[in-house]
C-alpha positions in Angstrom: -92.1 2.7 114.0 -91.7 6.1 114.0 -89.5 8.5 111.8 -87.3 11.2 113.3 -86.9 14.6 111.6 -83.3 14.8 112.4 -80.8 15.2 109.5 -77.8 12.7 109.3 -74.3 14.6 109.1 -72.4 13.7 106.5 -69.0 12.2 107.4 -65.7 13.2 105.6 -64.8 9.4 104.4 -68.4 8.7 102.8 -68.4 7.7 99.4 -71.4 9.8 98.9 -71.7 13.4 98.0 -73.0 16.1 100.1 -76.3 17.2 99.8 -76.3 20.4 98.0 -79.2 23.3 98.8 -80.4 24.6 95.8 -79.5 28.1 94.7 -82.5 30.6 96.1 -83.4 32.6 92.8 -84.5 36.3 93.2 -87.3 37.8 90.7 -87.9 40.8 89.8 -91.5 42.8 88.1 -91.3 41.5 84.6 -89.1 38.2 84.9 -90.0 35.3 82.6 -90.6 32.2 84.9 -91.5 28.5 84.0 -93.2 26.4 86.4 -93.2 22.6 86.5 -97.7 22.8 87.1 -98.2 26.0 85.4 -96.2 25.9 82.9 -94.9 29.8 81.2 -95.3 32.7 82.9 -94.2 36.6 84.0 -93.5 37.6 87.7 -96.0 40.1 88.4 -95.5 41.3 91.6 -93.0 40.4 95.0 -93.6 40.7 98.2 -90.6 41.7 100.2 -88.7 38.7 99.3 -91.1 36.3 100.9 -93.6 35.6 98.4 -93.8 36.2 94.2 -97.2 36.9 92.2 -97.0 35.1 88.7 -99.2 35.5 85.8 -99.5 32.4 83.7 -102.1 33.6 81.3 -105.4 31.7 82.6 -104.3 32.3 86.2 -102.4 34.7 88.7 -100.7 32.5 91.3 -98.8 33.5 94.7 -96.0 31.1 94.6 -94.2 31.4 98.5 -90.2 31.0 99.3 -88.4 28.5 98.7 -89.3 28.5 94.9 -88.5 24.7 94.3 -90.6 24.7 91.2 -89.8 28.1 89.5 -86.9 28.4 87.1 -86.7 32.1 85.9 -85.6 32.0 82.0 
């Protein structure tokens, strides 16, 4: 059995909702940031757009796009 990586279209009369992309959040040097592992932190440094350095206290962590788990407060 194998799985394809093909992404179903949603049809107009489905009684399900639409998938919905998450909003893409953009930090800046000194933004507060939660992370679901990590827990509280402070963006440190970014990296044209593509990648943000976080400081959580007992570690500095380069967190890549697309920040799933990063929720700036």
């Amino acid at each position: 059995m194998t799985k394809s990586a093909v992404t179903r279209r949603h049809l107009p009369a489905s009684p399900f909702r639409i998938p919905v992309a998450p909003p893409v959040e953009n930090f800046e040097v000194g933004d507060r940031v939660t992370h679901d592992v990590y827990g509280l932190g402070r963006i440190i440094g970014v990296e044209d757009e593509v990648a943000v350095l976080a400081d959580f206290g007992s570690r500095q962590v380069r967190i890549i796009k697309p920040y799933s788990k990063v929720t700036k407060l």
